[in-house]
Structure formats: C-alpha cells, structure tokens
py3Dmol code that shows the C-alpha trace and the ligand (Angstrom):
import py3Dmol

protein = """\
ATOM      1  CA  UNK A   1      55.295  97.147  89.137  1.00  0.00           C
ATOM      2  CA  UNK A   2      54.420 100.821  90.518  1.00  0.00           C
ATOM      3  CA  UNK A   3      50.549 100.375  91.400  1.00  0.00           C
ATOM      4  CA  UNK A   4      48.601 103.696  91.025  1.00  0.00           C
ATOM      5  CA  UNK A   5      47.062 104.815  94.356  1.00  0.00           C
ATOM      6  CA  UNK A   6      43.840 106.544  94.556  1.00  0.00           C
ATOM      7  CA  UNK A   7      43.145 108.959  97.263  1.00  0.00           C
ATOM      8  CA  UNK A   8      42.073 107.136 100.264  1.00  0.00           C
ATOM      9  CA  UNK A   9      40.406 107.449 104.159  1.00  0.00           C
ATOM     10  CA  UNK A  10      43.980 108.300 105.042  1.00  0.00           C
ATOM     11  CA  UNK A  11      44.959 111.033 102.476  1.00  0.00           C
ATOM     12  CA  UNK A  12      45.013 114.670 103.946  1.00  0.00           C
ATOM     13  CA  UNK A  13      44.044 117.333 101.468  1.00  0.00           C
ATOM     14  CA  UNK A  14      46.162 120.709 102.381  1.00  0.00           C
ATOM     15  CA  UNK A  15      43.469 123.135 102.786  1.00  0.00           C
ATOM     16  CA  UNK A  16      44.309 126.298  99.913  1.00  0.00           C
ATOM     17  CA  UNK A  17      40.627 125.916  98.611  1.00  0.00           C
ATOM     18  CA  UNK A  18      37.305 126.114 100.058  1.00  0.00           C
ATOM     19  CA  UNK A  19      36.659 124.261 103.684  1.00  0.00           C
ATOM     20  CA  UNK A  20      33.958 122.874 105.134  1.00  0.00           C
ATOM     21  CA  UNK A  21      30.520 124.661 103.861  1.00  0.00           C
ATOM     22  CA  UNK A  22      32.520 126.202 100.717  1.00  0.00           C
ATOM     23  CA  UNK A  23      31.838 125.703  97.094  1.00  0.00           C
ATOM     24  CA  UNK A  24      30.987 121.988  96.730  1.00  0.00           C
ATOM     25  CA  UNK A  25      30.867 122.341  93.324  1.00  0.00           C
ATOM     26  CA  UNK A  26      34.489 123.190  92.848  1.00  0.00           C
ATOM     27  CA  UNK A  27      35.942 120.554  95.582  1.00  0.00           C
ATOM     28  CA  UNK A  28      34.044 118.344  93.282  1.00  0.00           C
ATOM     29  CA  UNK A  29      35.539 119.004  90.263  1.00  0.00           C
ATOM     30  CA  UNK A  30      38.936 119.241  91.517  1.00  0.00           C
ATOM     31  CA  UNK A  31      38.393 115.627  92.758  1.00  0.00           C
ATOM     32  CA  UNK A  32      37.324 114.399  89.189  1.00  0.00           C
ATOM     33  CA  UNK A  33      40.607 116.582  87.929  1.00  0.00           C
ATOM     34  CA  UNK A  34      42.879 114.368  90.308  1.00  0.00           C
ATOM     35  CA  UNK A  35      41.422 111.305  89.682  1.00  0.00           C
ATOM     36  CA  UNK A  36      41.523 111.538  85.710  1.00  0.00           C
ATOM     37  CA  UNK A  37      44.850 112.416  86.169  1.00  0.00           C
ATOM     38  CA  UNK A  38      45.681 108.943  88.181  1.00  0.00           C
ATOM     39  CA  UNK A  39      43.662 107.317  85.311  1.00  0.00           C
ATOM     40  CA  UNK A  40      46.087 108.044  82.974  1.00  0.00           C
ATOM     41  CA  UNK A  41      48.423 105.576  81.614  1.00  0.00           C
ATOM     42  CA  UNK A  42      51.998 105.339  83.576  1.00  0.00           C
ATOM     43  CA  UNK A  43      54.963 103.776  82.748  1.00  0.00           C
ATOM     44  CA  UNK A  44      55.011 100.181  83.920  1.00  0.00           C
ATOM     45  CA  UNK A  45      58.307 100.835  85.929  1.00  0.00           C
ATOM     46  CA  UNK A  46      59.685  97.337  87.819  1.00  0.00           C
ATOM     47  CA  UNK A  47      59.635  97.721  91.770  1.00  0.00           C
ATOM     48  CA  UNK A  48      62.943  96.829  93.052  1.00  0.00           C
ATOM     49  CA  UNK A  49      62.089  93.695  95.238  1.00  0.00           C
ATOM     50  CA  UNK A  50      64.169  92.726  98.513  1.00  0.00           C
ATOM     51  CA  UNK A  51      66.504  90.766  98.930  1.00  0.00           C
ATOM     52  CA  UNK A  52      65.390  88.413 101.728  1.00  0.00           C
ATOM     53  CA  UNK A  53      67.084  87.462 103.811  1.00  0.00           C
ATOM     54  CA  UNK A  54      70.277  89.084 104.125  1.00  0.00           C
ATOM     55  CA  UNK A  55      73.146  86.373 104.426  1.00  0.00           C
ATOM     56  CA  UNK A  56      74.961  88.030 101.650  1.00  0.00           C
ATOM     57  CA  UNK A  57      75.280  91.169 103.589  1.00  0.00           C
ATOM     58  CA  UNK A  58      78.534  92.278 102.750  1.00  0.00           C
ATOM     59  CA  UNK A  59      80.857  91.792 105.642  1.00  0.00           C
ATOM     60  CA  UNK A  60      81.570  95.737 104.722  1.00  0.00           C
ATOM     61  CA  UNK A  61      78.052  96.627 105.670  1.00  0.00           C
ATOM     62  CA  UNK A  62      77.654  93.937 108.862  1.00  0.00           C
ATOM     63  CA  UNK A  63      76.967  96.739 111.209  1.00  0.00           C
ATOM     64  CA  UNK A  64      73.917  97.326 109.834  1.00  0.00           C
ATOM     65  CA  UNK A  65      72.708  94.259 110.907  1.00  0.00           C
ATOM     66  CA  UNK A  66      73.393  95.671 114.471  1.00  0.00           C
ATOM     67  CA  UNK A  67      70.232  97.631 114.416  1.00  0.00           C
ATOM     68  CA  UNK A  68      67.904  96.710 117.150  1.00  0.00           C
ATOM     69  CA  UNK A  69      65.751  99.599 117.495  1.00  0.00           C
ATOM     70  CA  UNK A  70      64.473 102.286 115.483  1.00  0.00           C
ATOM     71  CA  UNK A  71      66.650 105.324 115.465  1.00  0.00           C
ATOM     72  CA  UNK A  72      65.629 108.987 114.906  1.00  0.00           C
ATOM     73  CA  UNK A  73      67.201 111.444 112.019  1.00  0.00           C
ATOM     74  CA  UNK A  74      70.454 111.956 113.189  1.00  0.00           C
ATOM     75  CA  UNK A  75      71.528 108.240 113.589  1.00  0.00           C
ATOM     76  CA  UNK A  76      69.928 107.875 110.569  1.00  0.00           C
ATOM     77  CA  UNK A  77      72.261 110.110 108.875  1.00  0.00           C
ATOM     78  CA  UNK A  78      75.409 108.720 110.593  1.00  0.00           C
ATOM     79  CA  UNK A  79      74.516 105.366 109.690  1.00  0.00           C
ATOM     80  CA  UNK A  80      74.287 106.528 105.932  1.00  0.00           C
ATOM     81  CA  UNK A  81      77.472 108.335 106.421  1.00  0.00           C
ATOM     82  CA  UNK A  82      79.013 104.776 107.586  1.00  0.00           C
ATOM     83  CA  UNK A  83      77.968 103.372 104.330  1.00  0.00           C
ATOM     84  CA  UNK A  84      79.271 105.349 102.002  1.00  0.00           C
ATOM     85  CA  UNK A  85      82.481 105.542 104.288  1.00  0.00           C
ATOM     86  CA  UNK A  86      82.601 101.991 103.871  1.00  0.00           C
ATOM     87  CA  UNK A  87      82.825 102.050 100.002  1.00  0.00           C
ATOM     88  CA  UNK A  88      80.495  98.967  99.301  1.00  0.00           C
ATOM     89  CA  UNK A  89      77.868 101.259  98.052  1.00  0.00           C
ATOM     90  CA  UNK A  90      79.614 101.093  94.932  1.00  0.00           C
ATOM     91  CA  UNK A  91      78.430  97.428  94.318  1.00  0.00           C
ATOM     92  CA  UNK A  92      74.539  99.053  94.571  1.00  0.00           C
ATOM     93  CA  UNK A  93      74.894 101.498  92.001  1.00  0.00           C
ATOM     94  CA  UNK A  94      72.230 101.065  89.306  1.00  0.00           C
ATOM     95  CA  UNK A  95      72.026 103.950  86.741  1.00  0.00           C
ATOM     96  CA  UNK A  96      69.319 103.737  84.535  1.00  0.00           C
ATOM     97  CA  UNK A  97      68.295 106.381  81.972  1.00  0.00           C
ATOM     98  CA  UNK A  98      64.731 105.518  81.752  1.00  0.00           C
ATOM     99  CA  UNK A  99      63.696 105.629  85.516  1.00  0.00           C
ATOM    100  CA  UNK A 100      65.283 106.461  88.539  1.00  0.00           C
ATOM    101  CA  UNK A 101      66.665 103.511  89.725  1.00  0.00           C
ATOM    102  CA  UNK A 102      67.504 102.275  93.752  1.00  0.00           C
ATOM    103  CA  UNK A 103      69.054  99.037  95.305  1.00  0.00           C
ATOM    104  CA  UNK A 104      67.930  98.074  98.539  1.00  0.00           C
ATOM    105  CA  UNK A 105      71.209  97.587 100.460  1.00  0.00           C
ATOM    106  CA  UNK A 106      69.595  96.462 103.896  1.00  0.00           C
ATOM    107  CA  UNK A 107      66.441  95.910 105.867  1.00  0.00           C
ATOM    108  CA  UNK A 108      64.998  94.522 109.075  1.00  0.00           C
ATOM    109  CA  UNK A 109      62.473  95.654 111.311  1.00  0.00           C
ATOM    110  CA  UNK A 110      63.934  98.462 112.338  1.00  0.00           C
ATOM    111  CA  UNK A 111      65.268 100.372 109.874  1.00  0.00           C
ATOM    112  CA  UNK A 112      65.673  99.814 105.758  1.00  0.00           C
ATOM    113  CA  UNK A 113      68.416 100.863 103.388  1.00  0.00           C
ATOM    114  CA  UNK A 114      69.246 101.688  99.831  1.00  0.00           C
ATOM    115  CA  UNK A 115      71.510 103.140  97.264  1.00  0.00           C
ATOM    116  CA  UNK A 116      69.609 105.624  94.619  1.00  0.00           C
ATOM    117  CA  UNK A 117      71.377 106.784  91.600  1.00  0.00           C
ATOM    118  CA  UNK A 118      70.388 109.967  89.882  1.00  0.00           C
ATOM    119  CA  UNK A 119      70.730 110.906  86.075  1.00  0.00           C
ATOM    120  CA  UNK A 120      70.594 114.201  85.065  1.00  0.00           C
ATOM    121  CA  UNK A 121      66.449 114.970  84.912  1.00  0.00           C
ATOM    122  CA  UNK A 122      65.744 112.611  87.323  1.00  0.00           C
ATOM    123  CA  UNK A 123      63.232 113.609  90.680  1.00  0.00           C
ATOM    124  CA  UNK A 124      61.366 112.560  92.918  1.00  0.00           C
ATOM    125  CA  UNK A 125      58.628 115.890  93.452  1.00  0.00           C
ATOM    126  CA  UNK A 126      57.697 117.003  96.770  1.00  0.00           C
ATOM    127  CA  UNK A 127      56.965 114.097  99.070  1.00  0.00           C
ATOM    128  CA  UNK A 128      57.341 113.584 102.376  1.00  0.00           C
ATOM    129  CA  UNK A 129      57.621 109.563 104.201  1.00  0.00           C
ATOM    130  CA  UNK A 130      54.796 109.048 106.428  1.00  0.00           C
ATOM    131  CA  UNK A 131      56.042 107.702 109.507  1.00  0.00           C
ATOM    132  CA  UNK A 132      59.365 107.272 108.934  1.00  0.00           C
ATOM    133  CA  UNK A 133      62.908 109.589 109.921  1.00  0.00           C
ATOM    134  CA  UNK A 134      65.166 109.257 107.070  1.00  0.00           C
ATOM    135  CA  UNK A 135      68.867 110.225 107.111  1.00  0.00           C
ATOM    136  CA  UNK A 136      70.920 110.980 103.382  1.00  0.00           C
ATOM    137  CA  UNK A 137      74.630 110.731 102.915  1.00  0.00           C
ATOM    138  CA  UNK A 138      75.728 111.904  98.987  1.00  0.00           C
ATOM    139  CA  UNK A 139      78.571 108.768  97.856  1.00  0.00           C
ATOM    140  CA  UNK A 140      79.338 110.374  94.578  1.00  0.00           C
ATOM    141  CA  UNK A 141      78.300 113.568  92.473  1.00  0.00           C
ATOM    142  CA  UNK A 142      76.044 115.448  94.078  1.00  0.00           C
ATOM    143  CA  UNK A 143      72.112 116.508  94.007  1.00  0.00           C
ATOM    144  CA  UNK A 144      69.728 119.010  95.137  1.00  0.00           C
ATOM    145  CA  UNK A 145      67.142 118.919  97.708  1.00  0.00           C
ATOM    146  CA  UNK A 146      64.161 121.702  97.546  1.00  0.00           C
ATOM    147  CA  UNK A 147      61.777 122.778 100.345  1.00  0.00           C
ATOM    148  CA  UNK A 148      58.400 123.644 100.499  1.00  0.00           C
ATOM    149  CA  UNK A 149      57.422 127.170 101.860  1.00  0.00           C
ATOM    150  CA  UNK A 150      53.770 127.488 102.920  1.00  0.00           C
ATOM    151  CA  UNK A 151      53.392 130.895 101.681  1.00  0.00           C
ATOM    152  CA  UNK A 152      54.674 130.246  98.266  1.00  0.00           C
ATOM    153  CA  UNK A 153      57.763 128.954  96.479  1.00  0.00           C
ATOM    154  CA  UNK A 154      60.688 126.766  97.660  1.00  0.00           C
ATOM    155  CA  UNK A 155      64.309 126.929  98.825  1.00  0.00           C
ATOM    156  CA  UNK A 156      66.793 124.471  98.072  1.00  0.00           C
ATOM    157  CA  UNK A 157      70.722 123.414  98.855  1.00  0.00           C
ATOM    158  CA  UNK A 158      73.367 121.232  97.128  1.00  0.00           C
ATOM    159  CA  UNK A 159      74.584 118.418  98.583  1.00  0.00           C
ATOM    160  CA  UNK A 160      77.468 117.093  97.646  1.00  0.00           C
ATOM    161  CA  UNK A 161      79.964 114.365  98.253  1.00  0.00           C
ATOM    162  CA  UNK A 162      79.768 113.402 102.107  1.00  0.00           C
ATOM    163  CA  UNK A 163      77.305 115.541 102.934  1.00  0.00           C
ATOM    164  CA  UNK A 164      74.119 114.602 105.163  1.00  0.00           C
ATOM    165  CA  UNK A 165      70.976 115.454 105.680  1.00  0.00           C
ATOM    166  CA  UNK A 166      68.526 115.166 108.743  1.00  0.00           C
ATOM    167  CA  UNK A 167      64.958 114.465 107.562  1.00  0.00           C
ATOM    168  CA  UNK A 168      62.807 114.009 110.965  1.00  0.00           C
ATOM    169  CA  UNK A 169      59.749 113.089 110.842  1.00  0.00           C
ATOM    170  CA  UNK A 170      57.352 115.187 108.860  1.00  0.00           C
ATOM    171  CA  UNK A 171      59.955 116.119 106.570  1.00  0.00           C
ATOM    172  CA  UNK A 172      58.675 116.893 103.503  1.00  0.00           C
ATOM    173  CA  UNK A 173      61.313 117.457 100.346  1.00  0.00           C
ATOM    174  CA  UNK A 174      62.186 117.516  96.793  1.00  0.00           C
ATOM    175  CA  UNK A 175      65.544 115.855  95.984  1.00  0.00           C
ATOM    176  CA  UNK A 176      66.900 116.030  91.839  1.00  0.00           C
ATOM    177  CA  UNK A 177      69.526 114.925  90.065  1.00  0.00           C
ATOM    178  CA  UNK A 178      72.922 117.727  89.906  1.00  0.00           C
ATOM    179  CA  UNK A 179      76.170 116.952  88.803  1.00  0.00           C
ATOM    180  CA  UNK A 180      77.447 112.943  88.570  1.00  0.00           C
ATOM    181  CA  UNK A 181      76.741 110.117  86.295  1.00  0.00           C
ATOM    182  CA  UNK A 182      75.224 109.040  87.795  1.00  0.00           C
ATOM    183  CA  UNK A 183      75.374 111.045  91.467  1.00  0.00           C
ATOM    184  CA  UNK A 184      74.888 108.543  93.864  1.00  0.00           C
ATOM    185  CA  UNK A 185      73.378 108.926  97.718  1.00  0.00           C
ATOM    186  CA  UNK A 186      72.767 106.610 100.546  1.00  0.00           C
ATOM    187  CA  UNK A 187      68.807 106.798 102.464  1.00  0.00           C
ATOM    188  CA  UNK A 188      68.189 105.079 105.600  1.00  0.00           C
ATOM    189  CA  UNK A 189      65.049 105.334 107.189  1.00  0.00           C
ATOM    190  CA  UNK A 190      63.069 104.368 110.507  1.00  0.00           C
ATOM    191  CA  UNK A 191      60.673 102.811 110.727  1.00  0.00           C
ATOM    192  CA  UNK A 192      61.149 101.428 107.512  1.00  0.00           C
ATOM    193  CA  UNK A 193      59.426 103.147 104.609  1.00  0.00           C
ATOM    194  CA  UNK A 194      56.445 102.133 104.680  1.00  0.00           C
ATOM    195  CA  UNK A 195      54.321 104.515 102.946  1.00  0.00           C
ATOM    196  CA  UNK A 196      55.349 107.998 101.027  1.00  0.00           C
ATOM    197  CA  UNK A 197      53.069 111.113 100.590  1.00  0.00           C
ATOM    198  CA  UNK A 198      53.515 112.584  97.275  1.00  0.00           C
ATOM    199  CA  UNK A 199      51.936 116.593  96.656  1.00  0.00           C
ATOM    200  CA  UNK A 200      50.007 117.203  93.665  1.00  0.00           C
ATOM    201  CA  UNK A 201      48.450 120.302  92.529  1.00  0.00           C
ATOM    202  CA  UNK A 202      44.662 119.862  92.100  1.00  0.00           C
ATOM    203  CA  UNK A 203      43.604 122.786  91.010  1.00  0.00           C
ATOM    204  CA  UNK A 204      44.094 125.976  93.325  1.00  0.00           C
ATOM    205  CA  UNK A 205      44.372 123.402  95.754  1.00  0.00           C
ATOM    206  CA  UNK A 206      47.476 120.491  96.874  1.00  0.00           C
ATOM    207  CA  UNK A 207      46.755 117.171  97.679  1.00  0.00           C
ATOM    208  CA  UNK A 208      48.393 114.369  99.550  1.00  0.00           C
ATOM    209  CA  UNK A 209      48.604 111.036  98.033  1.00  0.00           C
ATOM    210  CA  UNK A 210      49.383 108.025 100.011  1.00  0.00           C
ATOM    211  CA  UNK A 211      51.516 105.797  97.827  1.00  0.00           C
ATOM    212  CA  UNK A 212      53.455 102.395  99.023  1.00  0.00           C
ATOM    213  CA  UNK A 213      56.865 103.217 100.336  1.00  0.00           C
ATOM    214  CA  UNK A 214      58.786 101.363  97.212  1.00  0.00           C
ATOM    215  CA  UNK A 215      56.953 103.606  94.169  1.00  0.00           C
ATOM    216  CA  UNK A 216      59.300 105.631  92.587  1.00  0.00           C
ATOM    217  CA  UNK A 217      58.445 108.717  92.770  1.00  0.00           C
ATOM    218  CA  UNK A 218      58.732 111.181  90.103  1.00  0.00           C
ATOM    219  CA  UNK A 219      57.150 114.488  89.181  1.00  0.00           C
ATOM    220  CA  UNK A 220      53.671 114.632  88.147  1.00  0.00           C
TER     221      UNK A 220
END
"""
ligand_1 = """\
1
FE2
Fe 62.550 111.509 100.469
"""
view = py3Dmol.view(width=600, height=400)
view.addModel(protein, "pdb")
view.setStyle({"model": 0}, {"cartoon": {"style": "trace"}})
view.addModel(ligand_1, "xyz")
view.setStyle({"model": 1}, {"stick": {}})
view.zoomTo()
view.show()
C-alpha cells in the first residue's frame, strides 16, 4: 500500500518564497497548506512487491544477473535497451486503467529493474530519484517526458519505440502516457531506487517530498 510521506529532516524546500528572516507567517501557512493536502484521503493503490529471489529469471533476461557494480546513466540505458531487445518484457506488461501499473523485472544490489505500462492519462509529475542514475528504453507505443525550467515552464520530447533516455543523477522529469495501449518502457536504475523526490506547489513556493522509491507517483 502507497504510505503518505510527510515532509521530513531530509526534504529540501526550493527556495521561490521568503528565506531565512522573511515572512514567518506565510512559510507557516504554506506548511499547514502542504500538510492538509497529505492529510487527505488517497487511493489505497497495492505496491508491487519483489519477487525474491530471482531463480525464475528468464533465461532471456540472465545478463542482468551479471551486474556486479553500480553503473552510471548510460549503461543504464543500454542495459534497458537490452531488455526490450530481448522481447521478454512482454511477459511484464501490466495495464491497468485505475493506476499506473509496473512489474519489477530484476533486482540486486546493484541495480533494480522494471517494466511500466502507461494508459492514456497516466503520470508520474515532476520527480526526480534521489540517489539513483536511471536509464529508459520505450518497448512499445511511446510517451512523453517534460523538463523543468527554473525560470518558468517546461520543455518536453517524445519518445518512442527504441528510444533511450540518460537520466544522471539529479535528473529531475515528468514522464506521461502518449500513444500505445498501453505504451510500454523499460527503467533501470543505480543504485537501486531507493527513495523518489516528488515537486509540489505550496503556495508561491515548490517543495520536495521524500517518498519511498516503490510509490507510484502521480500528479498532485
Ligand atoms: Fe523517473
């Protein structure tokens, strides 16, 4: 089950309001406006769990088993490229029309794996992964990843069927749904992902919130 999160020691407000010695009165009330927001109902969505251990790693897939170290963006993104090349990401595909749903194709110490499957709607808002590289390969349809511009607005790109994407760390991105049903893409990341940051607005200000790797993320 997704837990709720509340801000903690380690969440990093982006400063857009008032800083140290500024209007105390109005960092406190956006506080109380982001935490009555968390208080709200959410969906009990199931958390996929993992499938430990990994004997019935398909013999398709063995080389991910290979890992022994933790690997930066672009091996990421190859080694999402050589799962989708090999074709058993098919058998991970999970559509679902009320929540975005995700199979967890591989993980060790080094590095974890899954298939997501996107249905028209379906995001994850702007979020970035902590610690963790992270390299996409799209395995069917296709979605759209947005960026987040400092001074206002975001840019974004389609990617589509074999395409990859290097997300180093401190990447921070949007990804949605765009053409498939469902469209399907392939994430490694490394070290695995431990913990997400997901942006809110609070007010004239954006907040970070620290969230266990495995929440599924959505808009606010
Ligand atoms: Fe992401």
């Amino acid at each position: 089950m997704a837990a709720v999160t509340l801000p903690g020691a380690h969440d990093h407000e982006i400063a857009r309001g008032p800083g140290p010695g500024g209007n105390l009165t109005a960092r406190k009330r956006d506080l109380e406006h982001v935490l009555s927001t968390l208080a709200r109902p959410r969906i009990a969505w199931p958390t996929p769990e993992p499938r430990w251990p990994f004997p019935d790693l398909p013999s398709g897939l063995a080389f991910l088993a290979r890992v022994d170290r933790q690997l930066h963006a672009p091996e990421l993104a190859q080694l999402s490229r050589d799962v989708v090349r090999s074709g058993v990401w098919r058998d991970y595909v999970v559509a679902c029309e009320e929540y975005r749903d995700y199979r967890l194709v591989f993980e060790n110490d080094f590095v974890d794996v899954w298939v997501l499957s996107w249905l028209p709607g379906q995001e994850t808002g702007f979020h970035d992964h902590d610690i963790s590289e992270v390299g996409i390969c799209v395995a069917d349809g296709a979605i759209r990843e947005h960026h987040m511009h400092l001074r206002g607005g975001d840019s974004s790109h389609i990617l589509g069927i074999g395409d990859v994407q290097e997300g180093p760390f401190g990447y921070i991105h949007r990804v949605e749904h765009w053409a498939g049903t469902p469209a399907v893409s392939v994430h490694a990341y490394s070290p695995p992902l431990a913990w997400v940051g997901q942006y809110r607005e609070a007010g004239d200000h954006m907040v970070r919130l620290r969230q266990p790797g495995r929440t599924r993320l959505a808009p606010p």
